[in-house]
C-alpha positions in Angstrom: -9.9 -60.4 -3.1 -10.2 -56.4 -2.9 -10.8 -55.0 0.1 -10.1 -52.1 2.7 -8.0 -52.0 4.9 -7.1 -50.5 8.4 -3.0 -50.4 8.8 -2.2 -48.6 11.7 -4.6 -45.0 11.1 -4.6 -45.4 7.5 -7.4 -47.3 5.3 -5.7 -49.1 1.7 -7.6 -50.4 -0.5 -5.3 -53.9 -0.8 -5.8 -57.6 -2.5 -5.7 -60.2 0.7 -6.1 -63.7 1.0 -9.4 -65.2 -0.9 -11.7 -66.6 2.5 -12.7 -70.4 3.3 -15.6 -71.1 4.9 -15.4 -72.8 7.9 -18.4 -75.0 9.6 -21.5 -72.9 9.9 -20.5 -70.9 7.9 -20.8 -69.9 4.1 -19.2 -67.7 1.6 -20.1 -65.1 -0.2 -19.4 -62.2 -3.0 -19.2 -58.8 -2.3 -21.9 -56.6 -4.2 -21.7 -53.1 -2.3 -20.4 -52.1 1.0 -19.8 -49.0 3.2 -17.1 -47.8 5.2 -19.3 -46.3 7.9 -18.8 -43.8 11.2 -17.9 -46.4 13.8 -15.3 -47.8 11.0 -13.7 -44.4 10.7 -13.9 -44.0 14.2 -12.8 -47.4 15.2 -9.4 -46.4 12.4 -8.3 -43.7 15.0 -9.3 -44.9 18.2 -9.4 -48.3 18.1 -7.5 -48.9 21.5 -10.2 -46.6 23.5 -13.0 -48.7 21.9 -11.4 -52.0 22.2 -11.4 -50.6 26.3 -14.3 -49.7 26.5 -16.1 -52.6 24.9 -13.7 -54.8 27.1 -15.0 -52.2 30.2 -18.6 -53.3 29.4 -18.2 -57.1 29.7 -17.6 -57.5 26.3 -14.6 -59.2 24.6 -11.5 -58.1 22.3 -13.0 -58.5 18.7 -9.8 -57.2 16.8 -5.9 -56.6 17.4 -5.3 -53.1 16.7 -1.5 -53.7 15.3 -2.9 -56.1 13.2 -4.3 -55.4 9.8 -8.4 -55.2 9.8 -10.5 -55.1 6.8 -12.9 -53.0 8.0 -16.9 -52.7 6.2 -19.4 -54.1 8.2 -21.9 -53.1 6.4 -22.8 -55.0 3.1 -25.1 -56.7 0.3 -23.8 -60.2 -0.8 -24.7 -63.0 -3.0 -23.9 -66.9 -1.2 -21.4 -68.3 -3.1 -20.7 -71.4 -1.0 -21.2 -72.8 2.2 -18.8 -74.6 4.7 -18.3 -78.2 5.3 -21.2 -79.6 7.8 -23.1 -76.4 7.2 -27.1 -76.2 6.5 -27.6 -75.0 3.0 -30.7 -72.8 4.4 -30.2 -70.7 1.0 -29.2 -71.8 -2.3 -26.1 -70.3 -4.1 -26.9 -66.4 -5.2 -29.1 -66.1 -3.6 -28.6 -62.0 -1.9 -28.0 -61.0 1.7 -27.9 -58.0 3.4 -25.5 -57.8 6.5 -27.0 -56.6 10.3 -23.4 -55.2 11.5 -24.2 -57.0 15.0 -26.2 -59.8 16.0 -27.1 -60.9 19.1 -25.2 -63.7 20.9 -24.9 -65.9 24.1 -23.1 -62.9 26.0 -24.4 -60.4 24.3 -23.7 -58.0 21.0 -21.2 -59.4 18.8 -19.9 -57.2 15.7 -19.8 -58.5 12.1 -18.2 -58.7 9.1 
């Protein structure tokens, strides 16, 4: 699939490995998505916001020497669920991502 991104402080738009869904969770197409300001901020100071989240109580949610495809913000259509999964909403049906949902310790990012 398409998709951008982060290498380093550069953003590419690249092809990378088609996803699987794993249990609980499902799959879906792309339709729009924005690169937003905490992406571009996070694509030049990742390390001070990975401390600072750490800092908080929070926990590392990306490897800044790794490659990141960053958009956290999107409308998708379900394409497919994962094995063991509820199938709460039938294929193409369209979603609209919340960047960060609440969890058991707290915010969690997305996407």
């Amino acid at each position: 699939m398409r998709a951008v991104v982060r290498r380093g402080t550069t953003l590419s738009v690249d092809t990378v490995a088609d996803p699987v869904p794993g249990a609980g969770e499902v799959l879906s197409r792309t339709l729009a998505c924005g690169i937003c300001g905490s992406d571009l901020h996070i694509l030049h100071h990742a390390d001070h916001v990975i401390a600072l989240a750490n800092s908080a109580g929070g926990h590392t949610w990306m490897d800044p020497s790794a490659d990141v495809v960053f958009g956290h913000e999107f409308c998708t259509e379900i394409v497919d669920v994962g094995p063991g999964t509820e199938q709460r909403f039938k294929s193409g049906t369209q979603v609209c991502a919340v960047p960060f949902v609440l969890g058991r310790t707290g915010p969690e990012i997305v996407g």
